[in-house]
C-alpha positions in Angstrom: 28.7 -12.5 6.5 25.2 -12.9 6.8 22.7 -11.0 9.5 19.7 -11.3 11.0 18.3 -8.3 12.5 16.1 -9.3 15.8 15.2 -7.0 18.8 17.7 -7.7 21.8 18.0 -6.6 25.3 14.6 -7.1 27.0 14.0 -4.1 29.6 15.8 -1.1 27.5 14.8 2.0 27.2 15.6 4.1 24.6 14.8 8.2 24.1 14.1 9.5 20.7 13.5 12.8 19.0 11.5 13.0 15.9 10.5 15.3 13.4 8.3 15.5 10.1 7.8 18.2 7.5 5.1 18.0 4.9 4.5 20.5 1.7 1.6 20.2 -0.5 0.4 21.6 -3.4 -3.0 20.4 -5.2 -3.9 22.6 -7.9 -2.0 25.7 -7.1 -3.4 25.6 -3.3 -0.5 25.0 -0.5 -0.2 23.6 3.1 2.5 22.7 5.2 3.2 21.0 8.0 5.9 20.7 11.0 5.7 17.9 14.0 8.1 17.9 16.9 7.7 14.8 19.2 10.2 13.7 21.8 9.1 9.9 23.1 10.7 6.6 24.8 10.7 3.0 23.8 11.4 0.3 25.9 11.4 -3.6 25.9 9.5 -5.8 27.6 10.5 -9.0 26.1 8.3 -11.7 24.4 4.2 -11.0 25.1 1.7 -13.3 23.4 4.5 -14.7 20.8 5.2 -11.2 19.9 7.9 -8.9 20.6 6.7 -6.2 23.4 7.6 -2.0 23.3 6.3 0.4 25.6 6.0 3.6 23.6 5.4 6.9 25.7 5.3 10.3 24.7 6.3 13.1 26.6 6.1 16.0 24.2 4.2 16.9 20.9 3.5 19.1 18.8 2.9 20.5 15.3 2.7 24.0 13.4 0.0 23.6 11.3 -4.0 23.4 13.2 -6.7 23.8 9.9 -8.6 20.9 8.3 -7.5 17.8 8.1 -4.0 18.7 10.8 -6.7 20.0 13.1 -8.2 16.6 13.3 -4.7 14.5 13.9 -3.7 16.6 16.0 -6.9 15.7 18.4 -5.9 12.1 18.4 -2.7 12.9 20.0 -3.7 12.2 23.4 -4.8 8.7 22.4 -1.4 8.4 20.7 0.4 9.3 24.1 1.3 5.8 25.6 0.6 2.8 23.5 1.9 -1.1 24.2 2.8 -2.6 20.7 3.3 -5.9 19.6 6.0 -6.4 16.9 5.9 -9.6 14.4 8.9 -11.4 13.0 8.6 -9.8 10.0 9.0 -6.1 12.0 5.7 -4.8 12.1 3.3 -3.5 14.4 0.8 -6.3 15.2 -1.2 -5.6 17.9 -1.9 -2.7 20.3 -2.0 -4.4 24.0 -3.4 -1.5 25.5 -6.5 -0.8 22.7 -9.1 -1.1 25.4 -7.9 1.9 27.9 -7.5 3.7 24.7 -10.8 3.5 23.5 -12.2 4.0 26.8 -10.5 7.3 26.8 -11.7 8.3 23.3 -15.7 7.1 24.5 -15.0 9.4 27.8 -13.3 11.7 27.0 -11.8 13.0 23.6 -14.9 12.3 21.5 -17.0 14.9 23.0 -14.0 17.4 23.1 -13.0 16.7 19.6 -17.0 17.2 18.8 -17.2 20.2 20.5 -14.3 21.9 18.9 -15.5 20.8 15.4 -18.8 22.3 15.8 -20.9 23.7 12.5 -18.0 21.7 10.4 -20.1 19.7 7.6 -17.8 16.6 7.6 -17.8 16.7 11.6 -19.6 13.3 12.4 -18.3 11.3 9.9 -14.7 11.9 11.1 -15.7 11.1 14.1 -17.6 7.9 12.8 -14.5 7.1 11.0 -12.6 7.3 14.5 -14.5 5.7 16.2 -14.8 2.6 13.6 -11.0 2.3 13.5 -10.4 2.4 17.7 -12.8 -1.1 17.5 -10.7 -2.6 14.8 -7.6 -3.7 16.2 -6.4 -4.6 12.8 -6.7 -1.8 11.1 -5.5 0.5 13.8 -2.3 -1.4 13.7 -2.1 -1.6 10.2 -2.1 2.4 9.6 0.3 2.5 12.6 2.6 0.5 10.5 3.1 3.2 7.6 3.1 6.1 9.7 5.6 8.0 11.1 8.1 7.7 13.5 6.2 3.9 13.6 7.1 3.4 10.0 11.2 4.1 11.2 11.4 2.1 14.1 9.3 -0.7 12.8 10.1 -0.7 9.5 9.9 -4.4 8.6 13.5 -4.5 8.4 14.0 -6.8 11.4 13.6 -10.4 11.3 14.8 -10.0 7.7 18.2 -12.1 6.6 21.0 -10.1 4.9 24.5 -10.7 3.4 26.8 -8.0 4.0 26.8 -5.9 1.1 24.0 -7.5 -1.2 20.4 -6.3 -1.8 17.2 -7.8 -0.5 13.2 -6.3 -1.2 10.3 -5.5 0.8 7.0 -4.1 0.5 6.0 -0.4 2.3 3.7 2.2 1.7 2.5 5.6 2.3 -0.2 7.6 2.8 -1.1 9.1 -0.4 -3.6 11.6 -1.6 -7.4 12.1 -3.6 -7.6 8.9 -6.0 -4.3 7.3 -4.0 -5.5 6.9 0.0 -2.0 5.1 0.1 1.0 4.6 -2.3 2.3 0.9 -2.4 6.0 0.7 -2.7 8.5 -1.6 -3.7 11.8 -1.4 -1.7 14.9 -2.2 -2.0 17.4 -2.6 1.2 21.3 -2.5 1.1 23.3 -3.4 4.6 26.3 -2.4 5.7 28.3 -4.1 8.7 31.3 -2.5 10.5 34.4 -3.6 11.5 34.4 -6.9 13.5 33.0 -6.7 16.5 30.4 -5.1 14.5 29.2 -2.1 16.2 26.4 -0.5 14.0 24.3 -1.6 10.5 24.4 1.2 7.9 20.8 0.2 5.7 20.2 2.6 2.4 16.7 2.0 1.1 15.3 3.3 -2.3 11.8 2.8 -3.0 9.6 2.9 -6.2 5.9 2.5 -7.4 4.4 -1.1 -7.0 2.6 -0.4 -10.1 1.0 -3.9 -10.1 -0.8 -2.9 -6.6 -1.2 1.0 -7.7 -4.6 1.8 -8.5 -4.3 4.1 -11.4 -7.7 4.1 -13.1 -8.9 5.7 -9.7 -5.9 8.0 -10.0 -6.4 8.8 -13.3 -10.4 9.4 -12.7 -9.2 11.5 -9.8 -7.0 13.7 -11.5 -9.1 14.6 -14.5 -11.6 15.0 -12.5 -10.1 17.6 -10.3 -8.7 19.1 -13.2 -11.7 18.7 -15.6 -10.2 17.8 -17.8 -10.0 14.5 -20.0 -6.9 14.4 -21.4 -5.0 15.8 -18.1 -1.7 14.5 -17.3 -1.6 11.4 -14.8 1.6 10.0 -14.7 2.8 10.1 -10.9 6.5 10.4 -10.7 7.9 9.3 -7.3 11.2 9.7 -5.4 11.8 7.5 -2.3 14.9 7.1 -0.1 15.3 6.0 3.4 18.5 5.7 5.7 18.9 3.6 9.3 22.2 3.1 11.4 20.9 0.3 13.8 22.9 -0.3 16.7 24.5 -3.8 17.8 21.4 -4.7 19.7 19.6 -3.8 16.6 17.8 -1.0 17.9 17.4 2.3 15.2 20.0 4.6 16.2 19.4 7.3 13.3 16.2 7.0 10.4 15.7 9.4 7.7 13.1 9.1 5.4 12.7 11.5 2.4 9.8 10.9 -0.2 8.5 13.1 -3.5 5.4 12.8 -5.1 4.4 14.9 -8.1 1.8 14.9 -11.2 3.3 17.7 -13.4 1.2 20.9 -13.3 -1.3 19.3 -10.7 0.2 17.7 -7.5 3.6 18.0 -5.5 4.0 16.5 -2.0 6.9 16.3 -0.3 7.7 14.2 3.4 11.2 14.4 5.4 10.9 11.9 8.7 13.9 12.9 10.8 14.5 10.0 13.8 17.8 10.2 16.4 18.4 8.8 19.9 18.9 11.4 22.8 21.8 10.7 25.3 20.5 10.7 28.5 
């Protein structure tokens, strides 16, 4: 049997629950991180040849507020009600609503996220960095793509053609680290039907290193630098799974997403996404 997975329903809304956990070690130093977020989608239908969601949050938060968390965690108001546009190929496209978005970053968040940064050295080129992504529709969208819960509901599973029971491949990636701003992937997607009428679509993902696209010289400058050391260990070992049930409209019912990073005696990182619809 074969399926293609498309968005249907126009006008549905859907409530999720989501939640991330990061650990990290570089060198013996740790951090950690928790986010709890509660949001809705909902279709609009077809909007400038693209498929149309409506994503609204109405709760967020995280455990961790130092460096680098302190920062993302500033943006969420910005993040709090976006209009995405989905391609064929399941991924975010466009962001409808960019302008009002940067309009509230220029009038408002800027100068509070400047203000609560103050005396920080790296202060106004993180906010220069900001700033330059919220005018570059592009690029906004494309690190919405590979970011949580973005990366699990638009996965680029959808518009994708399977036979029950065989594999097929696609390309991800994730944020990475140092020498590694992002880890290209190679996945590799097995579907699962039920029973006619079918009801759900059971997808077990497993994903590797795209060593072709992987940067390692930069890596491997990156870590003996940070070791200093020229004859440090660089081999990146990775461990990538991720799990959907999609319903029979094709909407993610359940995503999992469970990834582990590690350069012996120098890095470990370790992400579990958790995504589930609420019953309302």
């Amino acid at each position: 049997m074969e399926i293609t997975l498309n968005y249907q329903r126009p006008d549905r809304t859907v409530q999720y629950e989501f939640k991330r956990s990061e650990d990290a070690e570089l060198r013996g130093g740790k951090s950690e991180n928790a986010v709890h977020e509660y949001f809705s989608l909902t279709y609009l239908g077809k909007k400038g040849g693209l498929d149309c969601f409506d994503y609204q949050v109405s709760h967020v938060s995280q455990t961790n507020h130092r460096g680098l968390y302190a920062w993302v965690e500033d943006m969420y108001p910005l993040m709090k009600h976006l209009e995405l546009g989905i391609s064929p190929e399941g991924r975010i496209k466009k962001i409808f609503n960019l302008q009002k978005i940067y309009r509230l970053w220029e009038n408002k968040i800027w100068y509070e996220t400047k203000q609560k940064h103050k005396g920080e050295d790296k202060r106004d080129a993180m906010l220069e960095n900001i700033d330059t992504l919220l005018q570059d529709e592009e690029a906004f969208a494309n690190s919405l793509c590979y970011a949580p819960p973005f990366s699990l509901l638009f996965s680029g599973l959808h518009g994708m053609k399977f036979e029950n029971d065989t594999e097929e491949k696609r390309t991800g990636r994730l944020l990475g680290f140092g020498g590694a701003p992002f880890l290209p992937l190679i996945l590799t997607d097995a579907i699962k039907a039920a029973d006619n009428p079918a009801e759900s679509y059971e997808i077990k993902t497993t994903g590797k290193l795209d060593e072709k696209e992987f940067n390692q010289k930069s890596f491997t400058n990156f870590v003996r630098t940070m070791s200093n050391d020229p004859t440090a260990v660089d081999l990146l070992k990775i461990r990538h799974s991720e799990r959907y049930l999609l319903d029979v409209h094709h909407w993610v019912k359940y995503g999992m997403w469970l990834h582990l990073s590690v350069v012996p005696y120098f890095l470990m990182r370790e992400e579990r996404c958790f995504l589930k619809t609420i019953d309302v």
